[in-house]
Biopython code that builds the backbone (N, CA, C, O; Angstrom):
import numpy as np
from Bio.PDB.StructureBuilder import StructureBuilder

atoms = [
    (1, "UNK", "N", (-19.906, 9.096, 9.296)),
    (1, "UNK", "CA", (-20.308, 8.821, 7.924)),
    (1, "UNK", "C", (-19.077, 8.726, 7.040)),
    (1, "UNK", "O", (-17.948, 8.893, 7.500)),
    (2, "UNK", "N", (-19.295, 8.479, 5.873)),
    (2, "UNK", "CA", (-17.984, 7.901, 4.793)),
    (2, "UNK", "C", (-17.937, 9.398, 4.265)),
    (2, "UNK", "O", (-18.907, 10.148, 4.154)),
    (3, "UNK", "N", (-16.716, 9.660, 3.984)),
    (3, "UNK", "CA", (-16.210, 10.881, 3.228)),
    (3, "UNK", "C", (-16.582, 10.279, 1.495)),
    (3, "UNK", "O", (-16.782, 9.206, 0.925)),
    (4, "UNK", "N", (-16.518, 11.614, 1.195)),
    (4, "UNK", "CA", (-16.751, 11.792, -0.544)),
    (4, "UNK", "C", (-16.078, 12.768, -0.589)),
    (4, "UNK", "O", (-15.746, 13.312, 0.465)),
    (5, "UNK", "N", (-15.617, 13.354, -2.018)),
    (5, "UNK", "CA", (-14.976, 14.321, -2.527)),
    (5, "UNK", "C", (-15.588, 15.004, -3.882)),
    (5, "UNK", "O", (-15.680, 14.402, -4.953)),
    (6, "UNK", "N", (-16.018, 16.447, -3.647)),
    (6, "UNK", "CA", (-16.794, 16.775, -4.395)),
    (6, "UNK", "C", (-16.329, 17.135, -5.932)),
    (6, "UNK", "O", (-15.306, 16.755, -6.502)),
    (7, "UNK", "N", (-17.112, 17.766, -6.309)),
    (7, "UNK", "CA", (-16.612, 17.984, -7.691)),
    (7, "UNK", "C", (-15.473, 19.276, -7.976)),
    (7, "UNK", "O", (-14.798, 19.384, -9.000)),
    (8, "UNK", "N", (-15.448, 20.332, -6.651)),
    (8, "UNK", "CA", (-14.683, 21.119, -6.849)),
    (8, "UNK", "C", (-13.342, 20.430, -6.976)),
    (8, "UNK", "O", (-12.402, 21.057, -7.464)),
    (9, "UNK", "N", (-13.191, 19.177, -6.567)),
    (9, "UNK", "CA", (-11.832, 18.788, -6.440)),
    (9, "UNK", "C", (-10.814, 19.354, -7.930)),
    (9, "UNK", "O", (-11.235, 19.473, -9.080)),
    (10, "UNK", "N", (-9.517, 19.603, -7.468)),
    (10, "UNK", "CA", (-8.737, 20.025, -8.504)),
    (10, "UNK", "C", (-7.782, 19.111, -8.729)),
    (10, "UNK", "O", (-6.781, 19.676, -9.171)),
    (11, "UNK", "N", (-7.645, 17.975, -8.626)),
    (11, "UNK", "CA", (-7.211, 16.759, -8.841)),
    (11, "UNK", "C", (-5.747, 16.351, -8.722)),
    (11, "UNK", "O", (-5.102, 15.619, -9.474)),
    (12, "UNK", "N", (-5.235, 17.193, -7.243)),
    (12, "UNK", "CA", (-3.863, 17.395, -6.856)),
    (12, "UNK", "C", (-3.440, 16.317, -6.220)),
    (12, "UNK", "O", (-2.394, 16.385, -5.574)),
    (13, "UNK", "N", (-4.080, 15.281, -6.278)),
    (13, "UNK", "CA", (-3.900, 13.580, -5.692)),
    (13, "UNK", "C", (-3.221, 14.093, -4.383)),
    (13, "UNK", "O", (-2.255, 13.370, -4.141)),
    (14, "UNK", "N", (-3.346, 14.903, -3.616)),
    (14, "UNK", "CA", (-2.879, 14.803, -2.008)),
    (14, "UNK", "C", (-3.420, 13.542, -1.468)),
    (14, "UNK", "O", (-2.944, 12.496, -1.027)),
    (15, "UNK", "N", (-5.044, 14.222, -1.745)),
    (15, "UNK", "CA", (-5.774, 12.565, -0.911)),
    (15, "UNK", "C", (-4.968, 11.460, -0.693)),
    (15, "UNK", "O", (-4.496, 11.032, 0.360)),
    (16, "UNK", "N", (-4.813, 10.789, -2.584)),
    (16, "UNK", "CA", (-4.584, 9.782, -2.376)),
    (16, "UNK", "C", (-3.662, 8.898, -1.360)),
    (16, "UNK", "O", (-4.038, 7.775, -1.025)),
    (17, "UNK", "N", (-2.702, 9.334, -0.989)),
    (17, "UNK", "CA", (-1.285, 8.524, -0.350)),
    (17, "UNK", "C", (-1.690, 8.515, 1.174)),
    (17, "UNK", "O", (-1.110, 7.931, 2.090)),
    (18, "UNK", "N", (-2.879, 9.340, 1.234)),
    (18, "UNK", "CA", (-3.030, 9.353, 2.777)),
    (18, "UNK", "C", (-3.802, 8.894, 3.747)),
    (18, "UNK", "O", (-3.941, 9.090, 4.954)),
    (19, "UNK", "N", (-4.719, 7.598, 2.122)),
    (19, "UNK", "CA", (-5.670, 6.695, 2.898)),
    (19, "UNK", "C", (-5.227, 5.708, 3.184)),
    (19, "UNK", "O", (-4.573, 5.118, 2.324)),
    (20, "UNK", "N", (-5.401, 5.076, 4.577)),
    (20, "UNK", "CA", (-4.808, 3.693, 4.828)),
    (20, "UNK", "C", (-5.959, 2.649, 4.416)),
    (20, "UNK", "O", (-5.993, 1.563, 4.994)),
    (21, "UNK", "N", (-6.537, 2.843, 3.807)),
    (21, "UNK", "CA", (-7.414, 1.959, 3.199)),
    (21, "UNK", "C", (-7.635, 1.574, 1.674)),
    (21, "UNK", "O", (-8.207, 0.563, 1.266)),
    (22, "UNK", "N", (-7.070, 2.573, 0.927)),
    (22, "UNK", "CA", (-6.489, 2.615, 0.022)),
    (22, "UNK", "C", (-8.091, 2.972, -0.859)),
    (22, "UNK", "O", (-8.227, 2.515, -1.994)),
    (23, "UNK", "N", (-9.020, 3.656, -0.334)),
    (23, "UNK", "CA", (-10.408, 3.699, -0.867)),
    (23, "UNK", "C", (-10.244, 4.999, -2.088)),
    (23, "UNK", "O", (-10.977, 4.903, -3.072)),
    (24, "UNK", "N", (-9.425, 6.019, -2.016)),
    (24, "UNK", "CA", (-9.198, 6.956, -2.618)),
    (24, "UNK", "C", (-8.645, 6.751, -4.510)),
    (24, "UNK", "O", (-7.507, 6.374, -4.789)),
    (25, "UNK", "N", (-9.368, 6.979, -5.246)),
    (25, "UNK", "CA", (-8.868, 6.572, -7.057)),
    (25, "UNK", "C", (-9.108, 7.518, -8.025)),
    (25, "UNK", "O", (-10.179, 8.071, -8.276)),
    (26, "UNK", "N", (-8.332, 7.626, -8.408)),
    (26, "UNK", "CA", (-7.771, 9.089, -9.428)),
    (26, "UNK", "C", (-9.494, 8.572, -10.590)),
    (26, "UNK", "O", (-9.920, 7.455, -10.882)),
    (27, "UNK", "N", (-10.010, 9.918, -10.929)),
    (27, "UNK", "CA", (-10.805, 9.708, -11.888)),
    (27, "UNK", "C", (-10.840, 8.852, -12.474)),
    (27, "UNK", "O", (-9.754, 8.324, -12.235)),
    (28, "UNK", "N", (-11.638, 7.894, -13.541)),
    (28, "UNK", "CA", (-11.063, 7.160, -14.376)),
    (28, "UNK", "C", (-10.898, 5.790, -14.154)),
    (28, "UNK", "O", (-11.262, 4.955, -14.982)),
    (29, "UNK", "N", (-10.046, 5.334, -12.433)),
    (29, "UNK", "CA", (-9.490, 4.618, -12.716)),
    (29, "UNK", "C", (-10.107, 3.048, -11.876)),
    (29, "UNK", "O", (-10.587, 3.025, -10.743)),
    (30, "UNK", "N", (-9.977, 2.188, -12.527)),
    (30, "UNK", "CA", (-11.084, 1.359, -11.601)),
    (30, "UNK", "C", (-10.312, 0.582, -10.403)),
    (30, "UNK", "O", (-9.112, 0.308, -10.362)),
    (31, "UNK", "N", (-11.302, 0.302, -9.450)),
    (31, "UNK", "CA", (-10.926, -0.132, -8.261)),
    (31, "UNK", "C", (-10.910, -1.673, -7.954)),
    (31, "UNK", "O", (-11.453, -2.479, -8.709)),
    (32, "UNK", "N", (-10.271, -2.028, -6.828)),
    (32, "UNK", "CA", (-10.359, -3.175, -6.366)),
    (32, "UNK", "C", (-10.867, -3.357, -4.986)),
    (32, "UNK", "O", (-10.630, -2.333, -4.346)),
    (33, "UNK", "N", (-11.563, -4.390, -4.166)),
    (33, "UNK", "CA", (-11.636, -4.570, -2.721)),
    (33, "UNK", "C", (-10.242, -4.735, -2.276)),
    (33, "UNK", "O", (-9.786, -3.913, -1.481)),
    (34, "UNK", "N", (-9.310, -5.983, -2.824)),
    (34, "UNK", "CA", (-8.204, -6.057, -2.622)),
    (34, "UNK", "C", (-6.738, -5.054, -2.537)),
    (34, "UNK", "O", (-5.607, -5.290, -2.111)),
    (35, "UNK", "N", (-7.358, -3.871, -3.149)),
    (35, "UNK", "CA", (-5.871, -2.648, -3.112)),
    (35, "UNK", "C", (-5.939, -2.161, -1.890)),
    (35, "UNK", "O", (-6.958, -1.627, -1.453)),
    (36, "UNK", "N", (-4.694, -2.324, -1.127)),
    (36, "UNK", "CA", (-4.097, -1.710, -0.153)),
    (36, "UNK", "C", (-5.055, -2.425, 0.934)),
    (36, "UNK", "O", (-5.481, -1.649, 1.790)),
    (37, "UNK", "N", (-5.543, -4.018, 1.069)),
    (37, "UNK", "CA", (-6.266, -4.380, 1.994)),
    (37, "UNK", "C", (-5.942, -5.735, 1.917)),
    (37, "UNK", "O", (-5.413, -6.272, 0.943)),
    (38, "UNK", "N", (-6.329, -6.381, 3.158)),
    (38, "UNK", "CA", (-6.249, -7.779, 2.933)),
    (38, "UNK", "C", (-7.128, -9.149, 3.093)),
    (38, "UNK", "O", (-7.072, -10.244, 3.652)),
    (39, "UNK", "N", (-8.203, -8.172, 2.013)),
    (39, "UNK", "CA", (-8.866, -8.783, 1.552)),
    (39, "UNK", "C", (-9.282, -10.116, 0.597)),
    (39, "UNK", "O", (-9.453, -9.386, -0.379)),
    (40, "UNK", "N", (-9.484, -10.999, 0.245)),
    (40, "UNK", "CA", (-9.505, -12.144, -0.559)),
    (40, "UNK", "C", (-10.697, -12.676, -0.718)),
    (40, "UNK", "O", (-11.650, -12.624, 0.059)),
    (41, "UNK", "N", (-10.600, -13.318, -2.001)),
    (41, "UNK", "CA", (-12.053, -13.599, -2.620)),
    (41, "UNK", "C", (-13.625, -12.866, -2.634)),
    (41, "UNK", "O", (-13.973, -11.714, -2.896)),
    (42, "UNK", "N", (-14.239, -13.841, -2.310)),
    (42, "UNK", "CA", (-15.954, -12.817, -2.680)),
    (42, "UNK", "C", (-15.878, -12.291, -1.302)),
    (42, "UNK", "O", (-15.670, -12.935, -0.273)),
    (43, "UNK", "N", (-16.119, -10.758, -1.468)),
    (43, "UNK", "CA", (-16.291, -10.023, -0.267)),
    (43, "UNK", "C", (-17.483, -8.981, -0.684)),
    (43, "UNK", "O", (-17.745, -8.296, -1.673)),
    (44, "UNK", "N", (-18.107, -9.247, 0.695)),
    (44, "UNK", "CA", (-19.191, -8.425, 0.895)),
    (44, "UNK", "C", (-19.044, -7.171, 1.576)),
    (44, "UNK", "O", (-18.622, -7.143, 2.732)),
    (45, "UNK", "N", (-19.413, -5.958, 0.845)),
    (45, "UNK", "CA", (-18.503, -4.403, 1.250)),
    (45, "UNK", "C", (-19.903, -4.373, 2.197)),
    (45, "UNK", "O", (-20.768, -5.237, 2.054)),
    (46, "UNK", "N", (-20.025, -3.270, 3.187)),
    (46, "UNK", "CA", (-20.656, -2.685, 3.685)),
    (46, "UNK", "C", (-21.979, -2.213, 3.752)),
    (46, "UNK", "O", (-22.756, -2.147, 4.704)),
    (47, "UNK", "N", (-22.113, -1.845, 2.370)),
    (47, "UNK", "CA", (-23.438, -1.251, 1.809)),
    (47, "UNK", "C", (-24.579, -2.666, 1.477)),
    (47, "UNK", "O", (-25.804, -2.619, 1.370)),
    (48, "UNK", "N", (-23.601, -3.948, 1.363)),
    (48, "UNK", "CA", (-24.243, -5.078, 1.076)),
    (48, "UNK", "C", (-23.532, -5.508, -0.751)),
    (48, "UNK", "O", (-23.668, -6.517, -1.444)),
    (49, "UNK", "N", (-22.930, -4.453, -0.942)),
    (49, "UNK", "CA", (-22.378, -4.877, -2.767)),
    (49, "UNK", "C", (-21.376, -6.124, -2.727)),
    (49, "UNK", "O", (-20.202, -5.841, -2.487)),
    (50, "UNK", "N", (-21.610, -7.107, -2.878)),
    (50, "UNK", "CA", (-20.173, -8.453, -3.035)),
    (50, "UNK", "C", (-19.968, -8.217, -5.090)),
    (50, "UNK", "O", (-20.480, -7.939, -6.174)),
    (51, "UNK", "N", (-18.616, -8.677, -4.194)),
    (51, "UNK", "CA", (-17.672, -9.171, -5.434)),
    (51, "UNK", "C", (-16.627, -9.683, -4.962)),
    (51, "UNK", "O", (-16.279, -9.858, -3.794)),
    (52, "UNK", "N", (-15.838, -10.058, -6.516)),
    (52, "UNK", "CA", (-14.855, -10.954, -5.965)),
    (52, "UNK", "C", (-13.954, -9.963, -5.920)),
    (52, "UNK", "O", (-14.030, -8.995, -6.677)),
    (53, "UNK", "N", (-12.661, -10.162, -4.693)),
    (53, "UNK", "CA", (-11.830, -8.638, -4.034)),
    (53, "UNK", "C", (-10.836, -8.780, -5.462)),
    (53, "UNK", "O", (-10.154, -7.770, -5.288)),
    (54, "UNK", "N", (-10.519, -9.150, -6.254)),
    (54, "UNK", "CA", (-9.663, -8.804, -6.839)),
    (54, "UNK", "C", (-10.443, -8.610, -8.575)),
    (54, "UNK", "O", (-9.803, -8.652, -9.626)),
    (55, "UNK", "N", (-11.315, -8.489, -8.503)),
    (55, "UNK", "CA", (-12.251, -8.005, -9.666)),
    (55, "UNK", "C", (-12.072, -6.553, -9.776)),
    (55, "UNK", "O", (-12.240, -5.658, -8.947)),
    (56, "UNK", "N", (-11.622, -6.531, -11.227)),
    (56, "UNK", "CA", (-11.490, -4.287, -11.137)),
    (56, "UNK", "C", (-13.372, -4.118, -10.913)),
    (56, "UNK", "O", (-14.210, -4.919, -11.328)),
    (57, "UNK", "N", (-13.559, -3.197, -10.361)),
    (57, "UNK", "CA", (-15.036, -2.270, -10.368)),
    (57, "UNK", "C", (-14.866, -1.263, -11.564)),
    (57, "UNK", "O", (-13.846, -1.139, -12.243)),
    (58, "UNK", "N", (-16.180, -0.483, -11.719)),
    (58, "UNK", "CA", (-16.113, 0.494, -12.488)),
    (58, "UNK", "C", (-15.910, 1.180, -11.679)),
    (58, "UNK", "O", (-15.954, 0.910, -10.478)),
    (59, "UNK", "N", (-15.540, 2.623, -12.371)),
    (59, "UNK", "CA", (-14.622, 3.616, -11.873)),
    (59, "UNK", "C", (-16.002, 4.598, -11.073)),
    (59, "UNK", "O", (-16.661, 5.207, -11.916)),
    (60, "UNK", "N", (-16.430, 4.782, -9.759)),
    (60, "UNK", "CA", (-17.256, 5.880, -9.469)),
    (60, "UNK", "C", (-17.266, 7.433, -10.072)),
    (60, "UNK", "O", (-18.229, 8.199, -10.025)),
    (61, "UNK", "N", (-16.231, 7.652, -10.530)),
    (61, "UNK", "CA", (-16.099, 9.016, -11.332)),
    (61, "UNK", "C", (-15.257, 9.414, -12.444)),
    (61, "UNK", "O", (-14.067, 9.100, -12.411)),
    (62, "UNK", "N", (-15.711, 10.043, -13.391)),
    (62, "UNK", "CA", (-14.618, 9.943, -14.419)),
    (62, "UNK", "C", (-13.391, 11.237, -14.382)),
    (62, "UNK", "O", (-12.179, 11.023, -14.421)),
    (63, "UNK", "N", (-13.865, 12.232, -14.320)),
    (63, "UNK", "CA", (-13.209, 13.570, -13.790)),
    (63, "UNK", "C", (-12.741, 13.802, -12.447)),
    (63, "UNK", "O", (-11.567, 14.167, -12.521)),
    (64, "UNK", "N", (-13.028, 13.767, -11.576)),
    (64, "UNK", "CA", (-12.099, 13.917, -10.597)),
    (64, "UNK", "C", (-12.035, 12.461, -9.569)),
    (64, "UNK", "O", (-12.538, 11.370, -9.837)),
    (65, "UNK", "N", (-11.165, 12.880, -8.191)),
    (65, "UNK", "CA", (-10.649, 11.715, -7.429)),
    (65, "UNK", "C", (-11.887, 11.329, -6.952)),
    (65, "UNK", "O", (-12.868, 12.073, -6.935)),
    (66, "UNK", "N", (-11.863, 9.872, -6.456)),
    (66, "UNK", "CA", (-13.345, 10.467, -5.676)),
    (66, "UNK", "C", (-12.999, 8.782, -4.237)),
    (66, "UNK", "O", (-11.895, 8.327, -3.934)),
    (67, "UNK", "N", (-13.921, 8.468, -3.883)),
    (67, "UNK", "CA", (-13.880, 7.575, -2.578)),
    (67, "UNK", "C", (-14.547, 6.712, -2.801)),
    (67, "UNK", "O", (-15.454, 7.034, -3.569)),
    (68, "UNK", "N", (-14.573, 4.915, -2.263)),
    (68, "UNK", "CA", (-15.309, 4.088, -2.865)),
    (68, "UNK", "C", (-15.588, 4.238, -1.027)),
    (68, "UNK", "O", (-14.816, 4.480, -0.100)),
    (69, "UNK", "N", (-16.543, 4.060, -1.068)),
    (69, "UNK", "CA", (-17.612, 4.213, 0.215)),
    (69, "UNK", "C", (-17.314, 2.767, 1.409)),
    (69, "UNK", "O", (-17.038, 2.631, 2.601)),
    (70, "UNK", "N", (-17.575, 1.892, 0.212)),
    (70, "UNK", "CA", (-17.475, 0.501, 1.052)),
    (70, "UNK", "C", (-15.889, 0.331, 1.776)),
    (70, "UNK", "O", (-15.766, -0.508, 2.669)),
    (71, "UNK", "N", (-14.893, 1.021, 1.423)),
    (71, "UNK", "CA", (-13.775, 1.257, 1.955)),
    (71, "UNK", "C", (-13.115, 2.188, 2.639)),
    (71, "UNK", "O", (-11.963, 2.189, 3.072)),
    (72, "UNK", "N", (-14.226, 3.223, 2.706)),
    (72, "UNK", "CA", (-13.770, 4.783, 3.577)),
    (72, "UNK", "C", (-14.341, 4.063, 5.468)),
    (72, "UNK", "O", (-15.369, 3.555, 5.916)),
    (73, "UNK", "N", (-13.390, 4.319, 5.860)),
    (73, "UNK", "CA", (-13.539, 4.103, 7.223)),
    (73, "UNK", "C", (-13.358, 5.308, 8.813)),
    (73, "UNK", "O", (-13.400, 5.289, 10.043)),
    (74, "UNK", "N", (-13.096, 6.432, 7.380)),
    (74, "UNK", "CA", (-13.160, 7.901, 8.032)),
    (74, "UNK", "C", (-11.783, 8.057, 8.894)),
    (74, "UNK", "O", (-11.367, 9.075, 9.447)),
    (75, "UNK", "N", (-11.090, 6.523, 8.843)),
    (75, "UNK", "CA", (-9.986, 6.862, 9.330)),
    (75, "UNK", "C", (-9.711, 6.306, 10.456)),
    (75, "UNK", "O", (-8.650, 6.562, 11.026)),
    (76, "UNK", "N", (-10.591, 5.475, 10.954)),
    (76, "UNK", "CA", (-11.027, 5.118, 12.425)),
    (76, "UNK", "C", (-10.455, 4.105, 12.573)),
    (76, "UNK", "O", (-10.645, 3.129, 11.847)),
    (77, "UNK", "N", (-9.504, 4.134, 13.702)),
    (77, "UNK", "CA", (-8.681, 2.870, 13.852)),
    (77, "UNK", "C", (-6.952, 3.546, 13.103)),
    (77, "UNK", "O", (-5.924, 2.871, 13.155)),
    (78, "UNK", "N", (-7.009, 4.722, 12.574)),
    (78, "UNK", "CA", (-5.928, 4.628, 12.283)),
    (78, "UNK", "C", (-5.112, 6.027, 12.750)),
    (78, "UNK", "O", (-4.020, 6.291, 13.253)),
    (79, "UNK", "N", (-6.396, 6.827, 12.240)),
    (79, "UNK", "CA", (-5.826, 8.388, 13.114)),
    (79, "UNK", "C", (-7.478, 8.940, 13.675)),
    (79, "UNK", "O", (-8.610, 8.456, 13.689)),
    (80, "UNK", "N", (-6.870, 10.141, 14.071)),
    (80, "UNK", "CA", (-7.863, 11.126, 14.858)),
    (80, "UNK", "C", (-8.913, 11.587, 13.392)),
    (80, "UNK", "O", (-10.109, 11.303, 13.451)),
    (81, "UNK", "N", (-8.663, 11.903, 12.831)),
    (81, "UNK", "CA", (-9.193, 12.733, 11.430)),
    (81, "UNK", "C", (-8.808, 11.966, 10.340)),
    (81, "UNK", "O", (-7.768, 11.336, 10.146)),
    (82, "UNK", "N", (-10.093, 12.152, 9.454)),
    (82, "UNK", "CA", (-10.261, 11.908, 8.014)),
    (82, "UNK", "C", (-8.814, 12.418, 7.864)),
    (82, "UNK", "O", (-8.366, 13.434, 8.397)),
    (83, "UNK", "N", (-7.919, 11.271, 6.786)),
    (83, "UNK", "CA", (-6.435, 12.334, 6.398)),
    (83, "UNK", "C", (-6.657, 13.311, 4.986)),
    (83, "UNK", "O", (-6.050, 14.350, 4.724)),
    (84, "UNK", "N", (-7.778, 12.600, 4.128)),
    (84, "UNK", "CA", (-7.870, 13.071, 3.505)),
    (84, "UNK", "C", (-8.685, 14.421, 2.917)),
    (84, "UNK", "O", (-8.696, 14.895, 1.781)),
    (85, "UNK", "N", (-9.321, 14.821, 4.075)),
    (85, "UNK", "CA", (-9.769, 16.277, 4.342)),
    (85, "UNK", "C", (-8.662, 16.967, 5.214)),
    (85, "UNK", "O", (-8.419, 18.164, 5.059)),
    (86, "UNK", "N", (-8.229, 16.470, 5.807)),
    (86, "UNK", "CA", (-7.261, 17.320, 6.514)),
    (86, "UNK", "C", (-5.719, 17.459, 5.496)),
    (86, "UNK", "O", (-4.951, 18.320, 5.926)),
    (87, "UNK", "N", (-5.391, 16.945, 4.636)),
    (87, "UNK", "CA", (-4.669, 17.557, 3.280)),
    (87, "UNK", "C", (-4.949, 17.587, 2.314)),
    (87, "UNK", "O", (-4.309, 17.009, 1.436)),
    (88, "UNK", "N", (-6.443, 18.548, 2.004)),
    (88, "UNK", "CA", (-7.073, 18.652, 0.966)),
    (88, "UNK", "C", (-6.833, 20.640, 0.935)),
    (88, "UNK", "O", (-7.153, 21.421, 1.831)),
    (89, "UNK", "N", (-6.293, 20.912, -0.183)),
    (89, "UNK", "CA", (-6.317, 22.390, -0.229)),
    (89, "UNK", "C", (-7.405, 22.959, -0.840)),
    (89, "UNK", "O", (-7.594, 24.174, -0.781)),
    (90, "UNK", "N", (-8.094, 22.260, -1.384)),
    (90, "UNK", "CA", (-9.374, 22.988, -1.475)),
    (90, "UNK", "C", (-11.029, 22.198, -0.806)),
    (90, "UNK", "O", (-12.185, 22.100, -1.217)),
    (91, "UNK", "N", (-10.465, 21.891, 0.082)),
    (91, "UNK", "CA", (-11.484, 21.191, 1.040)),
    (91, "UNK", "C", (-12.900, 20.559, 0.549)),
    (91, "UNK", "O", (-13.993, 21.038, 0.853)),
    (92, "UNK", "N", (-12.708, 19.430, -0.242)),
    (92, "UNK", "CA", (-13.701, 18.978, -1.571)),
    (92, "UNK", "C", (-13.557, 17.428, -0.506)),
    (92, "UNK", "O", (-14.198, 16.466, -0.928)),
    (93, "UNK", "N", (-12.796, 17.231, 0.729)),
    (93, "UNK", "CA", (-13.170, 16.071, 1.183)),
    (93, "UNK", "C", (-14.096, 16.156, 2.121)),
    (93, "UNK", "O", (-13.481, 16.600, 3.090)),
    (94, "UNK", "N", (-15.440, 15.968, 2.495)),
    (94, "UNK", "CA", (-16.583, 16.389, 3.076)),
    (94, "UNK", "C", (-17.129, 15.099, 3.346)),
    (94, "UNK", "O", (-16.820, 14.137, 2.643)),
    (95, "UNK", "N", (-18.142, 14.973, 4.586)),
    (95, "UNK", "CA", (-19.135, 14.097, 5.149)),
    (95, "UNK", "C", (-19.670, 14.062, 3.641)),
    (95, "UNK", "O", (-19.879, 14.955, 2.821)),
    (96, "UNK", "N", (-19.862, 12.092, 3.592)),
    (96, "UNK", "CA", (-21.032, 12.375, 2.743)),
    (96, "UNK", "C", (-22.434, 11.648, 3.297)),
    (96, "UNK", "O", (-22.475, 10.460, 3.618)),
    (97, "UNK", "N", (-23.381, 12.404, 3.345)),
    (97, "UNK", "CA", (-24.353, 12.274, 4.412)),
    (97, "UNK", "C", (-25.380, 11.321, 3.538)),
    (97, "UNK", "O", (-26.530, 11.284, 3.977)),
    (98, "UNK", "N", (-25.072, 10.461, 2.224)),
    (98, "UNK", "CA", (-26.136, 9.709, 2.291)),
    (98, "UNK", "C", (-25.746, 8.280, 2.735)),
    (98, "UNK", "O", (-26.468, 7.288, 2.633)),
    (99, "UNK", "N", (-24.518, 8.327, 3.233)),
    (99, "UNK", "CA", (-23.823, 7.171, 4.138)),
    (99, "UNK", "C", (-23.504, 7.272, 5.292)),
    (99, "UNK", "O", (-22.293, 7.485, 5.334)),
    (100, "UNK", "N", (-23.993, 7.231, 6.392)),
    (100, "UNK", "CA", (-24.049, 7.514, 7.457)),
    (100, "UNK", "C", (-23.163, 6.633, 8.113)),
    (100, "UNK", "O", (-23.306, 5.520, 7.605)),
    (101, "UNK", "N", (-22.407, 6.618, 8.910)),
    (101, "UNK", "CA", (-21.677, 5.638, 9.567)),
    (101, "UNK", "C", (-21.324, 6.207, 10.896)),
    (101, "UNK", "O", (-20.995, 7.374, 11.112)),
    (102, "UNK", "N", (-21.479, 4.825, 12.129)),
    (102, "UNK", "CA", (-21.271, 5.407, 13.432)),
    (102, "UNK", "C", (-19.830, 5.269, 13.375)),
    (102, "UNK", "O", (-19.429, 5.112, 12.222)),
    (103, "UNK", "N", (-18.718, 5.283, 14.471)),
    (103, "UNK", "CA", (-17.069, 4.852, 14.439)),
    (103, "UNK", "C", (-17.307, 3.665, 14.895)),
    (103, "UNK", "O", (-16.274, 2.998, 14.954)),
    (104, "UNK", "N", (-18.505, 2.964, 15.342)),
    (104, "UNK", "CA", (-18.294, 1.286, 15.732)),
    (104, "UNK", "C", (-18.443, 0.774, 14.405)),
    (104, "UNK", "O", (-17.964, -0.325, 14.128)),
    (105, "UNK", "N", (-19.106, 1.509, 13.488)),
    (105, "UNK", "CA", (-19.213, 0.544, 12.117)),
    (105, "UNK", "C", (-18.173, 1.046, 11.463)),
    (105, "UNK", "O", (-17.739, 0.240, 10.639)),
    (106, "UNK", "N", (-17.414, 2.379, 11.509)),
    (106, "UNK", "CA", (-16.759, 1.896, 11.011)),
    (106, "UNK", "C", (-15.341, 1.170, 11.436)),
    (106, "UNK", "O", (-14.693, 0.457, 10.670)),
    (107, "UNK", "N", (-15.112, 1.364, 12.288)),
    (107, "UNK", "CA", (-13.924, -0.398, 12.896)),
    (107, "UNK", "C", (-14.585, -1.847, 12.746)),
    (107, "UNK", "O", (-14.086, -2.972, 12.772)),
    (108, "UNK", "N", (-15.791, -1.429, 12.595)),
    (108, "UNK", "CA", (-16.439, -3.000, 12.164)),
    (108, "UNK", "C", (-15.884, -3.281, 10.514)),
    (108, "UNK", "O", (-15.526, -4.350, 10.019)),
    (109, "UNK", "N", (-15.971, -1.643, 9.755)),
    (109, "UNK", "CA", (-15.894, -1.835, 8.301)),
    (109, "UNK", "C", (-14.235, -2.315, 7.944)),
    (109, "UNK", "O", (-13.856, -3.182, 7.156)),
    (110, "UNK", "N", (-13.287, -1.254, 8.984)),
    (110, "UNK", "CA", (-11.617, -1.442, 9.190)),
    (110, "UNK", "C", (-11.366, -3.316, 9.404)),
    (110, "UNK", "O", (-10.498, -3.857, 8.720)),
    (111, "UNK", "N", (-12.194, -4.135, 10.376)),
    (111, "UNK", "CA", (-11.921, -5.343, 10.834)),
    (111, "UNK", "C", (-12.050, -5.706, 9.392)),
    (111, "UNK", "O", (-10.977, -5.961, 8.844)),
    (112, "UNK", "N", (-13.098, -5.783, 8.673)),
    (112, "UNK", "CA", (-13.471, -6.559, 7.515)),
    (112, "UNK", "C", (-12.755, -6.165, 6.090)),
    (112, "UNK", "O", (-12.824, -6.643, 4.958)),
    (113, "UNK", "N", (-12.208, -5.332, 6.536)),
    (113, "UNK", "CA", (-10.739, -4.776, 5.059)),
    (113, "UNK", "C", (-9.342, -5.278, 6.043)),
    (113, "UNK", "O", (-8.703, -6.169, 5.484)),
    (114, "UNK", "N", (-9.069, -5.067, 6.706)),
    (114, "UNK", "CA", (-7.794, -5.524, 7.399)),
    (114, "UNK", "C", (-8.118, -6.717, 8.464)),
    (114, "UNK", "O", (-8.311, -6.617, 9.676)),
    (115, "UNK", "N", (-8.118, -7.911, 7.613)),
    (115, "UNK", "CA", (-8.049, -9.048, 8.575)),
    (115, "UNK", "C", (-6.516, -9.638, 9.392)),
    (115, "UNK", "O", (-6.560, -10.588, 10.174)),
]
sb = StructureBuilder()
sb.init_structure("model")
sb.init_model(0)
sb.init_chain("A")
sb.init_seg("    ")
for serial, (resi, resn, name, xyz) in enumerate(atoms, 1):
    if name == "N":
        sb.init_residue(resn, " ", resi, " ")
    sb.init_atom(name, np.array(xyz, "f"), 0.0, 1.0, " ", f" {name:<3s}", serial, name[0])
structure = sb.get_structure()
């Protein structure tokens, strides 16, 4: 399943630098399909949401870091473990279980962000 980061987070941006997917965004700040992927034009994320990859999104959270789903790939294809629970000091990076994902979807999700 896709990681999320809860609200305990204390907003020590470890996460961030340690997704190779680049799904991880400081409160606040809005996202792209295209950051840290190589992605182009209208792309259809995972969940079924299209846009165009270089369109900012709204921001999923305003207070703390948090994970855009259609880009969490749990890591698969790149290391053994989520990186971003495994350098989280207050362990706020957690399964989030209303996204379920097997590791074939997600290297299916990795193929379709890293062409």
């Amino acid at each position: 399943m896709a990681i999320k980061i809860t609200d305990e987070c204390i907003n020590c941006g470890a996460c961030e630098p340690e997704c190779p997917n680049n799904a991880i965004y400081e409160g606040g700040a809005e996202w792209r399909f295209s950051d840290g992927t190589s992605v182009k034009g209208e792309f259809k994320g995972f969940s079924g949401f299209t846009a165009d990859a270089d369109a900012a999104q709204e921001p999923k959270e305003m207070d703390v870091y948090y994970i855009v789903t259609d880009k969490c790939t749990e890591c698969v294809g790149f290391h053994d473990e989520p990186q971003c629970a495994a350098v989280c000091p207050v362990d706020c990076c957690v399964d989030d279980e209303d996204n379920p994902h097997t590791a074939e979807e997600n290297l299916q999700k990795k193929a379709s962000l890293h062409l």
